[in-house]
Backbone bond lengths (Angstrom), bond angles and torsions (degrees), N, CA, C in turn:
res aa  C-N    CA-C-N  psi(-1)  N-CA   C-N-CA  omega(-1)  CA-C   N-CA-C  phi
1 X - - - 1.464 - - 1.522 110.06 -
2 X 1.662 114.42 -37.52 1.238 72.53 -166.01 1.920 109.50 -110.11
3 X 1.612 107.51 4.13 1.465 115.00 153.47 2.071 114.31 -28.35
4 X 1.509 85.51 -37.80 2.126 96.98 -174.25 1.348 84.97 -78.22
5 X 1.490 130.41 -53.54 1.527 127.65 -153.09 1.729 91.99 -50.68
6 X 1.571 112.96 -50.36 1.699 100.48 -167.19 1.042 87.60 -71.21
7 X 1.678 149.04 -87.84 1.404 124.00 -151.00 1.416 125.77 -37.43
8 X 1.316 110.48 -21.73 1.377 99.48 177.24 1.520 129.33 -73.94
9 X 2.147 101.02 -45.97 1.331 81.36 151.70 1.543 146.42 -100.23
10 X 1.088 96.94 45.80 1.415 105.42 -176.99 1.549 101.70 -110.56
11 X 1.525 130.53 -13.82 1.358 141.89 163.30 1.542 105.41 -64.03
12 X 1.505 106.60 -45.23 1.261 116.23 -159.91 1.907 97.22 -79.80
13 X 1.212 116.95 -54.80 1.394 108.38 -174.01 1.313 110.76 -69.40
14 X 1.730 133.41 -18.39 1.607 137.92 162.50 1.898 103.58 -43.24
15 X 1.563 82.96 -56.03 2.140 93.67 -158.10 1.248 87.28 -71.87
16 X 1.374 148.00 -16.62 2.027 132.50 -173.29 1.718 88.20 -80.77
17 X 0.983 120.03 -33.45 1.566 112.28 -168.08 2.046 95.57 108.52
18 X 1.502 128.43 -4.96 0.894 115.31 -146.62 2.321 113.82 -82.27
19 X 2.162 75.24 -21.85 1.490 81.30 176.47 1.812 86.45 -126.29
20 X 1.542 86.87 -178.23 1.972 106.19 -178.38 1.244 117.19 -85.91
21 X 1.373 87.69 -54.72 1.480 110.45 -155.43 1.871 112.99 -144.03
22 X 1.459 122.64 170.73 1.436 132.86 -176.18 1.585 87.49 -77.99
23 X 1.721 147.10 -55.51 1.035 126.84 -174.88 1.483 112.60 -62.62
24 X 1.189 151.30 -29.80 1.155 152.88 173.42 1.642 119.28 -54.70
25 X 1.366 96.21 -56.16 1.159 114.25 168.00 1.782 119.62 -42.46
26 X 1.295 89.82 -70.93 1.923 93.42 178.50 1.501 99.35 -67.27
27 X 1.184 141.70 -52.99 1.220 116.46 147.84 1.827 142.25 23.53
28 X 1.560 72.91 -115.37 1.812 108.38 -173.79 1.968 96.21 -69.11
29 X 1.119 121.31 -65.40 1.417 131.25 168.83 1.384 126.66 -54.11
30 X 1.259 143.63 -47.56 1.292 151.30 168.91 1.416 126.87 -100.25
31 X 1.245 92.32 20.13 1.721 88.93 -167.81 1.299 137.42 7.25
32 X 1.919 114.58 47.99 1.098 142.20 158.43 1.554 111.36 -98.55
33 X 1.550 94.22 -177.73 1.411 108.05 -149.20 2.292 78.42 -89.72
34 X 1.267 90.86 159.03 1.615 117.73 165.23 1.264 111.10 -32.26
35 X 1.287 123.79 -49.89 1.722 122.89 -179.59 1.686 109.87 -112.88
36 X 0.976 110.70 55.20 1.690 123.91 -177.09 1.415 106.52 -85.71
37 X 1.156 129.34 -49.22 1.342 119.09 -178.91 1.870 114.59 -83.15
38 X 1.364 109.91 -5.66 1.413 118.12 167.29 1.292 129.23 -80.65
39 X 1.829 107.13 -22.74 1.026 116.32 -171.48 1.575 98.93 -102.74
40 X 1.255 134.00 -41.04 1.407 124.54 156.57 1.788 118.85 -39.88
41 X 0.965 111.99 -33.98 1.427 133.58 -164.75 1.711 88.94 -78.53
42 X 1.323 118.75 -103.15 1.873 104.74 150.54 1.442 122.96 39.42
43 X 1.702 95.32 -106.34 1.355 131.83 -164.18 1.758 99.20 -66.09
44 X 1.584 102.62 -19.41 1.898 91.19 -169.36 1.830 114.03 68.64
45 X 1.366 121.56 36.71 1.415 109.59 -169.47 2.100 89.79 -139.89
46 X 0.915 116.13 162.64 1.727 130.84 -156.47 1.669 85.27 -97.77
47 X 1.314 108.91 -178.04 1.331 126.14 -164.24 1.642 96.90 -99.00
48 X 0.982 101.66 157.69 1.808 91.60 162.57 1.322 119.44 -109.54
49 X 1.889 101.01 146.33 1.484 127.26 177.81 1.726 95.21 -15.76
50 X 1.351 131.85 -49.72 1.583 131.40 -147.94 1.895 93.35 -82.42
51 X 1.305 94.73 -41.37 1.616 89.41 -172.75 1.445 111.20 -55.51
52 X 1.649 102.52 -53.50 1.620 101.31 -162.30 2.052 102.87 -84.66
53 X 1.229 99.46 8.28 1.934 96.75 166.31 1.651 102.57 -97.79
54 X 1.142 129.06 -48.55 1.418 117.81 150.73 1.604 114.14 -20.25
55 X 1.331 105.72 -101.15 1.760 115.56 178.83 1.803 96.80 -14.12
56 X 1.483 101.50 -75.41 1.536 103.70 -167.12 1.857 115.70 -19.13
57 X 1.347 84.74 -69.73 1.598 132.15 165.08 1.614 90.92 4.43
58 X 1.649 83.61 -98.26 1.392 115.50 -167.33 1.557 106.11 -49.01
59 X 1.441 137.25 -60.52 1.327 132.93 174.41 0.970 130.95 -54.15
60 X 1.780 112.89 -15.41 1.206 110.89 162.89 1.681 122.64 -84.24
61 X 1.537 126.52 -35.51 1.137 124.91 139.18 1.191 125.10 -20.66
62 X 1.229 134.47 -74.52 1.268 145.77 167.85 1.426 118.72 -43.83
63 X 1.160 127.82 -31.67 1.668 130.07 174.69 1.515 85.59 -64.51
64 X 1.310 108.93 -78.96 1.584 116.23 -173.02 1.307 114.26 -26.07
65 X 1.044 143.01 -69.80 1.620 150.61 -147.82 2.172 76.27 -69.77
66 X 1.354 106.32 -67.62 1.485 92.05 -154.95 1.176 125.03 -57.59
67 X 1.700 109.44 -27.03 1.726 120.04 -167.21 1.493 87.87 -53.91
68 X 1.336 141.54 -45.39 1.538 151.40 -135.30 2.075 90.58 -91.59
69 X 1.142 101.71 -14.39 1.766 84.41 -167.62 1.788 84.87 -82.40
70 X 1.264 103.58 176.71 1.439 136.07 158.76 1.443 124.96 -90.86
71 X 1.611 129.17 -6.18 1.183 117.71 149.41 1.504 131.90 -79.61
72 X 1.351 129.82 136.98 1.318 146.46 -165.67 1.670 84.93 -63.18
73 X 1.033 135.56 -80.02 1.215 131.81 -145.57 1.715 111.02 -77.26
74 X 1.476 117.61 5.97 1.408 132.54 163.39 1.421 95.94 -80.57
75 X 1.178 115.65 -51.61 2.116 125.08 -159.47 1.365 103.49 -75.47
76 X 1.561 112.02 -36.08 1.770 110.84 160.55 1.866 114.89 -59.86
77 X 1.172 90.76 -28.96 1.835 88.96 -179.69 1.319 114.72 -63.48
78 X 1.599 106.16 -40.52 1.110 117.97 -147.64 1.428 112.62 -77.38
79 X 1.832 99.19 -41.98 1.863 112.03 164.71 1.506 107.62 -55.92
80 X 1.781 119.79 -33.11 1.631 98.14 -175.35 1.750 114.90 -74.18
81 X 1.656 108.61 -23.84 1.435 103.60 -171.19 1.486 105.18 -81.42
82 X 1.198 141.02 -8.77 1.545 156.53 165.60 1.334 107.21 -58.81
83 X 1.564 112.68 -54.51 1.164 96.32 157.49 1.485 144.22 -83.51
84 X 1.362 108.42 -34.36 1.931 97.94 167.87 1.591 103.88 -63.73
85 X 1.562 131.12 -23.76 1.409 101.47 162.90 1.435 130.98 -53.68
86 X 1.641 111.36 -41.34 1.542 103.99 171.42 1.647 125.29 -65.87
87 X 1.118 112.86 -26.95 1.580 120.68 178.77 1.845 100.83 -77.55
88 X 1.110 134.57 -4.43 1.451 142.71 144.14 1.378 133.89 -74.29
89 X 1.289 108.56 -36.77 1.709 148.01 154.71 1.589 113.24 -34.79
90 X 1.466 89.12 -49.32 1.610 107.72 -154.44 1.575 94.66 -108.81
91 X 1.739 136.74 -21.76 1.294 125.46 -174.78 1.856 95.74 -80.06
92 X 1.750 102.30 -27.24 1.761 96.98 173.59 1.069 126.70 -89.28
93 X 1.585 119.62 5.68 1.035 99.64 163.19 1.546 122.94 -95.87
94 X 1.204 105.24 -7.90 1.223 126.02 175.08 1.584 123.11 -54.01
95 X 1.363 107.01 -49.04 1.430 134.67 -179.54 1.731 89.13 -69.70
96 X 1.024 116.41 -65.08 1.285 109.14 -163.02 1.610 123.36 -50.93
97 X 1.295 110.92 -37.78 1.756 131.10 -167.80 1.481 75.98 -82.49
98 X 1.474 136.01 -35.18 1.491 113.04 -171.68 1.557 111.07 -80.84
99 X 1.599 113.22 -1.19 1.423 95.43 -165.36 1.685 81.91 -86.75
100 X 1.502 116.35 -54.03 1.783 136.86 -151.77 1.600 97.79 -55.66
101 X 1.714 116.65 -31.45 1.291 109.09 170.15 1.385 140.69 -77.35
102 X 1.435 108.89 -1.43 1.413 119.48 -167.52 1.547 104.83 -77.67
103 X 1.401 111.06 135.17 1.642 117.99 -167.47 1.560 119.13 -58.56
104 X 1.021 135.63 -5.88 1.399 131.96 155.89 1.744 109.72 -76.64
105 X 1.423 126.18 -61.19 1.472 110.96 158.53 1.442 139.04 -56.34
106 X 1.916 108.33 6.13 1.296 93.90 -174.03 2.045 94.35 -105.97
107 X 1.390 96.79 14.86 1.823 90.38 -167.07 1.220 102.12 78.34
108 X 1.219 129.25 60.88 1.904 121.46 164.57 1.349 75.28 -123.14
């Protein structure tokens, strides 16, 4: 799930004009290496909690700075990065309730 979560926003920040390219992206956005989503992709293993709180991170910064400009098409950015921040929000919290639930941390 959430290997799609980065392609997705990494589709989404390609089509704003906001990134270039998939190396940029893992890059500038994940503060992973250039082939990060290839090598998850690979190995068959999810991103980690740190990667996608980064991403969050950063898009949420970025909503902020733009909601505040006065161009319309900054304040449209700003509602789309609000939302792939919550759909990042929500892939960590996911991970997380899966780590706190596993039956040795729950006392079974």
């Amino acid at each position: 799930m959430s290997i799609r979560l980065l392609e997705h926003l990494r589709d989404e920040l390609i089509q704003s004009g906001i990134v270039q390219n998939t190396p940029e992206f893992c890059r500038s956005w994940l503060g992973r290496s250039e082939g990060y989503i290839r090598v998850l992709r690979y190995n068959r293993i999810e991103p980690s909690v740190e990667t996608l709180t980064i991403c969050s991170n950063k898009l949420g910064h970025y909503a902020a700075r733009l909601s505040g400009s006065e161009v319309v098409q900054h304040k449209q950015w700003a509602t789309r990065l609000v939302g792939l921040k919550a759909l990042c929000d929500q892939a960590i919290a996911q991970q997380a309730e899966a780590v706190w639930r596993e039956p040795e941390r729950m006392g079974a």
